[in-house]
N, C-alpha and C positions, 0 to 999 in steps of 0.2 A: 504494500500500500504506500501511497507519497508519502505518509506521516511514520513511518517505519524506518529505522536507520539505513541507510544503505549496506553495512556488512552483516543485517541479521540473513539467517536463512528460512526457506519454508521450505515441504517436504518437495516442490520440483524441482529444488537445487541439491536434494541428496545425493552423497555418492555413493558406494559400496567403498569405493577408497578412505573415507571415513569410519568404515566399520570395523574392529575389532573380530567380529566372526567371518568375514573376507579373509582376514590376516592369516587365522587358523585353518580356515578350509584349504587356501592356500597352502600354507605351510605341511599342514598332514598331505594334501595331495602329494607334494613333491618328495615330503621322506615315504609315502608309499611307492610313489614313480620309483625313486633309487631303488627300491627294494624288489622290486619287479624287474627291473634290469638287472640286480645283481641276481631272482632267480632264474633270469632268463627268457620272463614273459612280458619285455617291455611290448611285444607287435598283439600279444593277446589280450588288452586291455583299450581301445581304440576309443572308447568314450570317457576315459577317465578326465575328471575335469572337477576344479573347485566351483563352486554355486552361494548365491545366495537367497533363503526362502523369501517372502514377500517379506517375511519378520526384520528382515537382517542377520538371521541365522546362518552360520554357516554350514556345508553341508559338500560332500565330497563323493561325486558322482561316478560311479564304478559302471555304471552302465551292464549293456549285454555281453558275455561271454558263450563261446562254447563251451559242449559237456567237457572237451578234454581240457578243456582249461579249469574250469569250475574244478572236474576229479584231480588235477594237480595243485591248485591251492587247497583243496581241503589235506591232501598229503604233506604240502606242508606245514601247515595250520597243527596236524596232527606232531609232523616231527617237533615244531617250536614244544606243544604240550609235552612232549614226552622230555624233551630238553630243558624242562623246569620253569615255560615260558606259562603259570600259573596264570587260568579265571578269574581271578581277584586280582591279579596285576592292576596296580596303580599306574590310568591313565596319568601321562605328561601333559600339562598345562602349555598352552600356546608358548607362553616364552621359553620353555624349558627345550621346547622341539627347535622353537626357534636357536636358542642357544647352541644344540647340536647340532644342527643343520650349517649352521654358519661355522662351528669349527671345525669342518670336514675340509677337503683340498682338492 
């Protein structure tokens, strides 16, 4: 409105680059991309992509796979479990992933 400061914003100046769950979606996208390249199904994951809901949530899109792909994540999914990669594992917090992500080379 003309009586409005000119630096205020309203919601059609939102960005997602304002958003804190951008940053996360982001950032888990990308340490799971690494981790699918190091098991070797960076080509069988073709939708994966960070998102935002209408919320501002963030949200990390895995998309469609085939069964053979599907039945080799769940193999490894099984080995991490067998390898002490425990259900109650305490999720990493955006900065924490971010922290690791960036000390990698």
């Amino acid at each position: 409105m003309p009586t409005d400061p000119p630096d205020s914003r309203d919601a059609a100046a939102w960005s997602p680059l304002d958003s804190d769950g951008w940053y996360a979606a982001r950032n888990a996208t990308t340490a799971l991309r690494d981790a699918l390249v190091n098991a070797g199904l960076e080509k069988d994951f073709p939708y994966l992509r960070a998102e935002l809901n209408a919320f501002g949530h963030g949200l990390v899109e895995l998309g469609r796979v085939s069964p053979g792909t599907a039945e080799r994540l769940a193999e490894l999914l099984r080995l991490a479990l067998d390898h002490g990669f425990a259900r109650d594992h305490e999720e990493p917090t955006s900065p924490t992933t971010i922290e690791e992500h960036q000390g990698r080379t």
